[in-house]
VMD Tcl script that draws the C-alpha trace (Angstrom):
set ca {
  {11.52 -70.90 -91.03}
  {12.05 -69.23 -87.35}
  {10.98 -65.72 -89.11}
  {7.93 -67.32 -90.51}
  {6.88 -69.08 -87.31}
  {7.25 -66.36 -85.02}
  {5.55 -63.25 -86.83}
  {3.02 -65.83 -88.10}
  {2.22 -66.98 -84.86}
  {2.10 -63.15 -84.32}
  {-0.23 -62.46 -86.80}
  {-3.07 -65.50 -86.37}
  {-2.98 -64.86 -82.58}
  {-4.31 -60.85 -83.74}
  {-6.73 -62.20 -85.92}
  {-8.26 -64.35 -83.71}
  {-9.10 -61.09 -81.61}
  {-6.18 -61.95 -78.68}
  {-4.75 -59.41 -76.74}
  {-1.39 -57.88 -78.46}
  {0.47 -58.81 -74.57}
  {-0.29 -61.94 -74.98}
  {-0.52 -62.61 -78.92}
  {3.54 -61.33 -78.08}
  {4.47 -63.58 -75.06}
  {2.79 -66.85 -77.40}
  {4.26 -66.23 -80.41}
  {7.44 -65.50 -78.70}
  {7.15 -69.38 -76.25}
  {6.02 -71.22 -79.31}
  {9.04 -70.18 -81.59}
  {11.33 -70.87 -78.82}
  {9.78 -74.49 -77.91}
  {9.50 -76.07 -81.33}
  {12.27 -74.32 -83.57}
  {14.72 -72.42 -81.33}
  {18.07 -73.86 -79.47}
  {17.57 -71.49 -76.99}
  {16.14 -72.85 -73.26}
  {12.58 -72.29 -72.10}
  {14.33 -70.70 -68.55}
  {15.28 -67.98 -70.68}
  {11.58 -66.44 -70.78}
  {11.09 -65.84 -67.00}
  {14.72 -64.45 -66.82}
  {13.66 -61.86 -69.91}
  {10.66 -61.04 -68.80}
  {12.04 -60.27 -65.21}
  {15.19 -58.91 -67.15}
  {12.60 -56.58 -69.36}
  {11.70 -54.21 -66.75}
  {13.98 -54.77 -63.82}
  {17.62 -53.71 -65.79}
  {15.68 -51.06 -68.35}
  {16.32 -48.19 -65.62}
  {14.75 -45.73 -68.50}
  {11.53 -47.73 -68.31}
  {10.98 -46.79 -64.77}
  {10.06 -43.27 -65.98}
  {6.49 -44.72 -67.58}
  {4.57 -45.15 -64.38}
  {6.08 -42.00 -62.66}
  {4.82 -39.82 -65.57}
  {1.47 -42.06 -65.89}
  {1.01 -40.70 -62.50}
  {1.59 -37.78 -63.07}
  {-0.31 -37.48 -65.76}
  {-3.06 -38.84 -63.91}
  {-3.58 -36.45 -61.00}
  {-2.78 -33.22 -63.21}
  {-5.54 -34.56 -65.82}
  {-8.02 -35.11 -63.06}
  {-7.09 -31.66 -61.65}
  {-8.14 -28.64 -62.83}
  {-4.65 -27.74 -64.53}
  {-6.44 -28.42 -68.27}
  {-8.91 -25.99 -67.52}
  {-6.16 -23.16 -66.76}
  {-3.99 -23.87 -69.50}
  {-6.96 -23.38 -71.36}
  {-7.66 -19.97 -70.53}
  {-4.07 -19.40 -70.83}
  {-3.91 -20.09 -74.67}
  {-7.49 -18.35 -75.09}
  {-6.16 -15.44 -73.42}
  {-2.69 -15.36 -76.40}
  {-4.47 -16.26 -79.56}
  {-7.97 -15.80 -78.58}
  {-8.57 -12.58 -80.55}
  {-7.24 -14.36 -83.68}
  {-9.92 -15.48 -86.08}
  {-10.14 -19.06 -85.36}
  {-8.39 -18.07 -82.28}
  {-10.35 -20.90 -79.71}
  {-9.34 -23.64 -82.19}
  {-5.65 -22.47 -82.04}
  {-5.71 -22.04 -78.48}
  {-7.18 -25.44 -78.75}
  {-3.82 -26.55 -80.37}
  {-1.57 -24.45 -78.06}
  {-3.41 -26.13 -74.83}
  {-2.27 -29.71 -76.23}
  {0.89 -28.64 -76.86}
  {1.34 -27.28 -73.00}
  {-0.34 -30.42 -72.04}
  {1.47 -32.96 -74.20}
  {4.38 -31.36 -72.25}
  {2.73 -32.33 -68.84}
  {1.44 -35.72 -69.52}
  {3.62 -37.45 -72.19}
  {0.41 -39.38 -73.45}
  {-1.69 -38.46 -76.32}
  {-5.42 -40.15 -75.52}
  {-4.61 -38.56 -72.13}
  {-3.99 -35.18 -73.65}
  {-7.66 -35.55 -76.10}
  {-9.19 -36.50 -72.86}
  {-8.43 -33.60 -70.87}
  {-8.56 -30.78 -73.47}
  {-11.49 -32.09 -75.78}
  {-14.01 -32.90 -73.11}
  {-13.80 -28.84 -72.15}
  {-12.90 -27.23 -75.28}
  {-15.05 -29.18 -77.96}
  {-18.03 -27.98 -76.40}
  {-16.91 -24.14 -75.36}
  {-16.05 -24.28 -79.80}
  {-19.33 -25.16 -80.49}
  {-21.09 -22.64 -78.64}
  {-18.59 -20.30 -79.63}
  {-20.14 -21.11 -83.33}
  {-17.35 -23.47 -84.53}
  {-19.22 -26.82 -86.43}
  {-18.76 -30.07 -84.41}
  {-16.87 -31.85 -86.61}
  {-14.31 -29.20 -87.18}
  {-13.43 -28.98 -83.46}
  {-13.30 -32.17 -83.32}
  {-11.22 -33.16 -85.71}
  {-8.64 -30.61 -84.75}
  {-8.40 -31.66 -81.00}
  {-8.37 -35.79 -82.12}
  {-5.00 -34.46 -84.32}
  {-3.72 -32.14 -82.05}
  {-4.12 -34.69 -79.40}
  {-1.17 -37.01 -81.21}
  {1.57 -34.37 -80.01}
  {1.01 -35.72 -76.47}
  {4.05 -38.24 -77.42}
  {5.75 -35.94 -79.08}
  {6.33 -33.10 -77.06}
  {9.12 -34.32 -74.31}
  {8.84 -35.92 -71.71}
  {7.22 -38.87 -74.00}
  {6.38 -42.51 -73.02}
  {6.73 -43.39 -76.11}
  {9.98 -42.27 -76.68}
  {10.98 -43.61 -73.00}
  {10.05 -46.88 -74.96}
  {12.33 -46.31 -78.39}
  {15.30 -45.10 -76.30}
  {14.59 -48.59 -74.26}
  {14.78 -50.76 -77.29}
  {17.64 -49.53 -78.98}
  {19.82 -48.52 -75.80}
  {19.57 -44.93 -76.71}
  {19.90 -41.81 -74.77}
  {15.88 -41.07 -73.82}
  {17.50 -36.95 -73.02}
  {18.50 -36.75 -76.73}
  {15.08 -38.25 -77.69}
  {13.18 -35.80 -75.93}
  {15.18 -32.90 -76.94}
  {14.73 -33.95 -80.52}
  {11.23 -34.18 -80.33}
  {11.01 -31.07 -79.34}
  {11.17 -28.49 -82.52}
  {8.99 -31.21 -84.31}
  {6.82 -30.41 -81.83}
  {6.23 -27.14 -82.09}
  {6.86 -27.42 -86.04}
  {3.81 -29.68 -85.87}
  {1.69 -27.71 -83.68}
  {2.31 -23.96 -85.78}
  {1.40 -25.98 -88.79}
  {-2.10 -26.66 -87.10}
  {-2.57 -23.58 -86.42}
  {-1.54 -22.21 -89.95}
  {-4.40 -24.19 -91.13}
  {-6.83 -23.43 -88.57}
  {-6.24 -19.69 -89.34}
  {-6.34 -20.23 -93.15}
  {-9.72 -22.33 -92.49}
  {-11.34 -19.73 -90.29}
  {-10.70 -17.42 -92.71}
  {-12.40 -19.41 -95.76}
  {-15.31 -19.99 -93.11}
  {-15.55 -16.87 -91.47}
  {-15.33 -18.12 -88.16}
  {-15.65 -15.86 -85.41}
  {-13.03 -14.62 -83.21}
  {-13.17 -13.44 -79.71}
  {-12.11 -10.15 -78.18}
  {-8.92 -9.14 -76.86}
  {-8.81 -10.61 -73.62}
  {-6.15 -7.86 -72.60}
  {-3.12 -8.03 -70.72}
  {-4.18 -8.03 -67.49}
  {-6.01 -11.32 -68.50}
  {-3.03 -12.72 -70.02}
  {-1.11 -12.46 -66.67}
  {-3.99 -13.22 -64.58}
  {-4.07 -16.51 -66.58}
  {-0.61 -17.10 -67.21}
  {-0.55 -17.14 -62.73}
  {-3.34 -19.39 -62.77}
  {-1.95 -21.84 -65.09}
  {1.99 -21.58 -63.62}
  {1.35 -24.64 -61.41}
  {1.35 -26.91 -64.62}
  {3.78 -24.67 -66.59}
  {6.18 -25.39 -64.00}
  {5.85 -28.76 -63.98}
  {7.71 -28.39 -67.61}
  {10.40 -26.25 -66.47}
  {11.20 -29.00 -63.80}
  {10.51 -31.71 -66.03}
  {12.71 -30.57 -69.20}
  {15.10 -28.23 -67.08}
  {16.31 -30.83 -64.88}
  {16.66 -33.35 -67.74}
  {18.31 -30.84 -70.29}
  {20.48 -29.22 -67.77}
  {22.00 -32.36 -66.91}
  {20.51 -32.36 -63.20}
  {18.89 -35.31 -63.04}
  {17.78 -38.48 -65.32}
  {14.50 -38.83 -67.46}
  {13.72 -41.61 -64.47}
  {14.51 -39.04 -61.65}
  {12.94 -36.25 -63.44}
  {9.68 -38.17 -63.83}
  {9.91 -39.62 -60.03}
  {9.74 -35.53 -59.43}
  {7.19 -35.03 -61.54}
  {4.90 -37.24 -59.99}
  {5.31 -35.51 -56.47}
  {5.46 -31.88 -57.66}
  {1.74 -32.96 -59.85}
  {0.13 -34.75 -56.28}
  {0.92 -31.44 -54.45}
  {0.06 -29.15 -56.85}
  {-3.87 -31.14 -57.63}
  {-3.93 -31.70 -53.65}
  {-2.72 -28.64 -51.90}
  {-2.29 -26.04 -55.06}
  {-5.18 -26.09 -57.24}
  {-7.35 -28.48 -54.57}
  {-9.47 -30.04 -57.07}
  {-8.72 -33.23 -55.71}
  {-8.25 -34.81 -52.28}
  {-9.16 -33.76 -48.56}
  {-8.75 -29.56 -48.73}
  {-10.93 -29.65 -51.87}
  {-13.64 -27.21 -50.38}
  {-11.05 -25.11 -47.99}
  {-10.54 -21.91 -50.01}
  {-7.09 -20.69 -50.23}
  {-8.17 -17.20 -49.02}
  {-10.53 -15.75 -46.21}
  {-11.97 -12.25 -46.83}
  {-9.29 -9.60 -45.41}
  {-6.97 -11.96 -44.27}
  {-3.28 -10.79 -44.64}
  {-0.74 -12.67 -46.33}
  {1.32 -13.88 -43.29}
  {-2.29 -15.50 -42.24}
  {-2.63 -16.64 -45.44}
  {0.70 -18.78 -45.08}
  {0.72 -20.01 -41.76}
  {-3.20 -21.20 -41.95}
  {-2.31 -22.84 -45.09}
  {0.82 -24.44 -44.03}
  {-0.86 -26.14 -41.20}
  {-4.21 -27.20 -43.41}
  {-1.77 -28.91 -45.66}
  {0.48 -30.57 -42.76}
  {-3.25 -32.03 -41.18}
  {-4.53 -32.92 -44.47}
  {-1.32 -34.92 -45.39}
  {-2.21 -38.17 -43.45}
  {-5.90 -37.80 -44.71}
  {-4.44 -38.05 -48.46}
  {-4.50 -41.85 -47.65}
  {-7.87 -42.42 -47.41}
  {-9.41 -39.78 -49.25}
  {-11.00 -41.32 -52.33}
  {-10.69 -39.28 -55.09}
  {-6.44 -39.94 -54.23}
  {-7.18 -43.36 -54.44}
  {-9.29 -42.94 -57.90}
  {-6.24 -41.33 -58.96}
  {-4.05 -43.95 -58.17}
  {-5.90 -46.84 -59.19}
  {-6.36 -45.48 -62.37}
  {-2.53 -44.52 -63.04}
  {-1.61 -48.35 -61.23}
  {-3.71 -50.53 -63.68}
  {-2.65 -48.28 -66.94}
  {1.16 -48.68 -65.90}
  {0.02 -52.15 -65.63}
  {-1.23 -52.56 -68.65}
  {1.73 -51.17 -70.80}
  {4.83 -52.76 -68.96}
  {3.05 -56.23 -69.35}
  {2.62 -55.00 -73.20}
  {6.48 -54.16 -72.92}
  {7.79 -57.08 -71.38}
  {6.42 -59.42 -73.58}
  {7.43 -57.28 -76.74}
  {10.75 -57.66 -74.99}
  {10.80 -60.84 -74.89}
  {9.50 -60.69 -78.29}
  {12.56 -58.92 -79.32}
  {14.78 -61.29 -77.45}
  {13.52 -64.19 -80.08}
  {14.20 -61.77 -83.01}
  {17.98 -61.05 -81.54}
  {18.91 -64.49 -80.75}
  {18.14 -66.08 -84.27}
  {19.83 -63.36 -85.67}
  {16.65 -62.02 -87.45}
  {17.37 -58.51 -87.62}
  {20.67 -59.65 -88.72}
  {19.53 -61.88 -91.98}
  {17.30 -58.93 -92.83}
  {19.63 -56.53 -92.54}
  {22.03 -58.43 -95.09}
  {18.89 -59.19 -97.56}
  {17.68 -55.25 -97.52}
  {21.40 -54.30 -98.19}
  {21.83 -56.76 -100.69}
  {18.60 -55.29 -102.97}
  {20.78 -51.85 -102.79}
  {18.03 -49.57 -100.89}
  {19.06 -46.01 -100.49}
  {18.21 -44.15 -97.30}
  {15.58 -42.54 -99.17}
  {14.08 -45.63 -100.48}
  {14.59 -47.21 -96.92}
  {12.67 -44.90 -95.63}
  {9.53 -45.24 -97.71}
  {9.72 -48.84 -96.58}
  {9.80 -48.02 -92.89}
  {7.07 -45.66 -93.11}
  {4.71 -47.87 -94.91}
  {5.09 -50.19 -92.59}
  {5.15 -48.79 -89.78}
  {1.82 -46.72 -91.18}
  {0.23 -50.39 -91.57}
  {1.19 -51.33 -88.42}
  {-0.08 -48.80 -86.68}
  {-3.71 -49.41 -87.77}
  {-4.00 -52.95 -85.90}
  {-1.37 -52.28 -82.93}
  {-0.47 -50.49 -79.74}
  {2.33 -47.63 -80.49}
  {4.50 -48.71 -77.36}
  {4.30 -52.66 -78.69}
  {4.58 -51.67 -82.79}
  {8.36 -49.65 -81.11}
  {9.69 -52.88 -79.53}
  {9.00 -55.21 -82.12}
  {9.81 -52.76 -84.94}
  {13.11 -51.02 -83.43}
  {15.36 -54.14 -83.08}
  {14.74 -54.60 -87.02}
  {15.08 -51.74 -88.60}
  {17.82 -50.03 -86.42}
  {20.61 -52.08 -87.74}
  {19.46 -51.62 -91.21}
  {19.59 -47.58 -90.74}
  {22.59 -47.86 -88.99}
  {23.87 -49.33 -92.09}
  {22.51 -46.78 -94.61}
  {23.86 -43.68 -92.17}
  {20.28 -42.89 -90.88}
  {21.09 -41.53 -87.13}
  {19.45 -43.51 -84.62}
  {17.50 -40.58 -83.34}
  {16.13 -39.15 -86.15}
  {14.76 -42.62 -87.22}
  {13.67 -42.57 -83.66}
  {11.79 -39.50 -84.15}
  {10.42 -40.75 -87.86}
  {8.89 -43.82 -86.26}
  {7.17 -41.31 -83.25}
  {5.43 -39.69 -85.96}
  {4.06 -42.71 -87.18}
  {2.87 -43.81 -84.17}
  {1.04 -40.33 -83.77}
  {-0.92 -41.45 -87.51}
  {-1.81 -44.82 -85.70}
  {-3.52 -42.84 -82.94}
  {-6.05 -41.83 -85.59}
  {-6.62 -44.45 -87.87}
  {-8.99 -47.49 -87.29}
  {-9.50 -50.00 -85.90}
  {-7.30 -49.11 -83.54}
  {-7.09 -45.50 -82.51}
  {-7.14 -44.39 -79.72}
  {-7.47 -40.73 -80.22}
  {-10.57 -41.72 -82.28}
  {-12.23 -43.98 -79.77}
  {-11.27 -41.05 -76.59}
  {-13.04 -38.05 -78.82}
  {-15.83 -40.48 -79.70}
  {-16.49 -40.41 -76.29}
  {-16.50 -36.82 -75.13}
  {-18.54 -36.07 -78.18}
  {-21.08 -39.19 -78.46}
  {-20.69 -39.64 -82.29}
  {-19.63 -42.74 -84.12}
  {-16.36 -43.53 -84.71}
  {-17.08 -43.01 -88.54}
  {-18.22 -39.50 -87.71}
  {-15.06 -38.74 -85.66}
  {-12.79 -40.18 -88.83}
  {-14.50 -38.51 -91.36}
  {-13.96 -35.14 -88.65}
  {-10.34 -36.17 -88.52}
  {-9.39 -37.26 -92.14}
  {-8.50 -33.84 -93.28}
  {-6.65 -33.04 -90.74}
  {-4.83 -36.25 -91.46}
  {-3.48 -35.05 -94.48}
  {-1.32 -32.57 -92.81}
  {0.14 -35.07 -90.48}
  {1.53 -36.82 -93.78}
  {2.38 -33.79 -94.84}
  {4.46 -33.42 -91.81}
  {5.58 -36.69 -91.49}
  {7.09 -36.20 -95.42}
  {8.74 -33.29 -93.51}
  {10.55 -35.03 -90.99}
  {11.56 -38.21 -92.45}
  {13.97 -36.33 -95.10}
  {14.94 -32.99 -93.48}
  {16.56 -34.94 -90.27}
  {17.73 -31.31 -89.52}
  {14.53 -30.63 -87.99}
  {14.79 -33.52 -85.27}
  {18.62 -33.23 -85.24}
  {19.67 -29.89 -84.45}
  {18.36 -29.34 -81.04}
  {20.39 -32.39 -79.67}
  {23.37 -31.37 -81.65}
  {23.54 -27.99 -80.74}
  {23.30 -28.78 -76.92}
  {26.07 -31.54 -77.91}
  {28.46 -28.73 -79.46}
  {27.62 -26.63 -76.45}
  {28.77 -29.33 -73.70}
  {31.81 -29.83 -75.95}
  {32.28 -26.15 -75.58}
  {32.60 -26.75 -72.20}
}
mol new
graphics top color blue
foreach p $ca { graphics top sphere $p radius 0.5 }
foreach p [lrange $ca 0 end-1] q [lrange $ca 1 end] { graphics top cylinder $p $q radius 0.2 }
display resetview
């Protein structure tokens, strides 16, 4: 009867067009009022308890932020010309480099509408020009988009490793050969597609470009290597690594790349000056500008916008906490634990049932909410079965990238519908074939757990070793 109350609840409060925060925190007060034992105090201590003794959930706002000033930056633009510059010359080369600039990206930002934002509003249109049909270029950036929470550092694996007390290190370093898996897949296709099409390809760039670029782009490639370095080589925490990132991402948009902020239209060069000049003028530019940073308002832009998206999502994640909280204390996971066992699922079979569900839910939910009501239940079951925490970690990641591009609630769909001023049915019909591969992919990695498993293993052994 508690099951049925609180995920109907759960369900009417969607219909009726409610916001998924607070369809969560009424579903959750109701069950607890009229057929729980447990006390009503316990809903301000979980919701203070959510995000105040989750240090792993401090992470999401650090790398929002960063996110936020690197995306308003010029850094997409570089990494751009970076991946044009590798795989330009290829036929189909700009829709690969497309793919490779996400894949950088995803690294930097850890969001996926964040990462269609900043690559498809430049590269959609250069594709176009370049000859490439509309709906081809933007299909591929909506899908190559999704591997912005795939590609470590990920909020939305910050948000599985929360849920089921997991390391959030191992989850990134699992995510990472998917990754990559996922993005050379796009690109096999792109290249196979070209080729059917004839689409054009544009000449070698040459070396000289490649390292011109590469120099351009290193203020964002860094951020990676101090990102995924620290983290991996046990330096500092996912949380400390993102506090980092958000620093190292407002000096390098402020005083690096100055696209943003107060030195904006100071050049980093005067003609002849000598490199000692270069320095010391700098140096002191950046020291006076510092103070200015407050009231500059492009900063504040930056910050507003980062403040009230952090906003949004921990008030999504407390109340799917306390959402969770409900579940745990009537034993719900528990009961359905026993009943799945009891009906003799395999881990194969178990599977199909996760992803189906977790494919449904995805169409009508946010991915960060679908993880915290979803992880408490079916972690105990795989448990159970012998399904390693992380690799069903990484499973249900992938599903959440298919509910970024399936209505009515995509996001990836609703971001390139925007840059490009279609409908949304013109952006999923763009999409839908692309689609296919991701459940292609997702087939893939739900039963070869090799793929997600031997990166953290290997670094395991390795530690052991030492």
């Amino acid at each position: 009867m508690t099951t049925l109350a609180l995920f109907g609840t759960l369900l009417i409060c969607m219909l009726l067009g409610m916001p998924i925060a607070f369809a969560l925190g009424l579903s959750s007060i109701s069950t607890i009022l009229f057929f729980s034992d447990d006390s009503l105090a316990s809903v301000a201590l979980k919701l203070f308890e959510a995000l105040s003794a989750h240090y792993t959930l401090l992470a999401i706002p650090f790398f929002i932020l960063s996110s936020a000033f690197l995306s308003t930056g010029g850094v997409a633009k570089r990494i751009i010309r970076f991946a044009l510059s590798i795989v330009g010359h290829i036929r189909g080369g700009m829709a690969m480099a497309s793919v490779m600039a996400c894949m950088i990206f995803a690294a930097v930002s850890g969001s996926s509408p964040a990462t269609v934002a900043a690559i498809g509003s430049i590269v959609i249109v250069g594709m176009v020009r370049a000859g490439y049909p509309e709906s081809f270029a933007a299909g591929v950036i909506t899908n190559a988009g999704t591997l912005g929470i795939l590609i470590p550092p990920s909020i939305v694996m910050l948000v599985y490793a929360a849920a089921t007390e997991e390391s959030a290190a191992r989850m990134f370093m699992a995510g990472f050969i998917p990754g990559l898996l996922m993005g050379g897949l796009l690109m096999l296709a792109i290249y196979i597609v070209a080729r059917i099409k004839k689409i054009p390809a544009l000449p070698w760039a040459g070396f000289r470009e490649v390292f011109s670029s590469m120099g351009s782009a290193m203020g964002g490639l860094m951020l990676i290597v101090i990102v995924l370095g620290s983290i991996y080589g046990g330096i500092a925490s996912p949380t400390e690594a993102a506090a980092v990132s958000a620093i190292y991402a407002f000096g390098v948009a402020i005083f690096g790349y100055r696209d943003i902020g107060p030195m904006k239209h100071i050049p980093w060069r005067k003609e002849g000056e000598g490199f000692g000049s270069i320095l010391a003028r700098n140096s002191l530019q950046s020291l006076i500008a510092l103070p200015k940073c407050v009231g500059d308002k492009d900063v504040k832009k930056v910050l507003l916008d980062a403040s009230k998206v952090s906003i949004m999502l921990l008030f999504i994640i407390a109340n799917a906490m306390l959402f969770a909280h409900v579940l745990t204390s009537e034993r719900i996971p528990h009961h359905l634990a026993e009943m799945i066992l009891g009906m003799g699922l395999e881990s194969w079979s178990f599977l199909i049932v996760v992803n189906l569900l977790l494919l449904a839910a995805g169409n009508f939910m946010e991915p960060s909410a679908i993880l915290l009501i979803m992880a408490p239940i079916l972690f105990p079951i795989a448990v159970k079965l012998g399904i390693d925490p992380i690799h069903l970690g990484i499973i249900m990641v992938v599903n959440m990238e298919i509910g970024m591009l399936t209505p009515p609630v995509g996001l990836n769909l609703f971001v390139t519908a925007g840059i490009t001023g279609k409908s949304i049915g013109w952006v999923i019909r763009a999409s839908f074939p692309w689609l296919m591969l991701l459940l292609v992919f997702l087939a893939l990695i739900t039963y070869i757990p090799e793929i997600s498993l031997f990166l953290p293993e290997y670094i395991d052994k390795l530690q052991g070793y030492n």
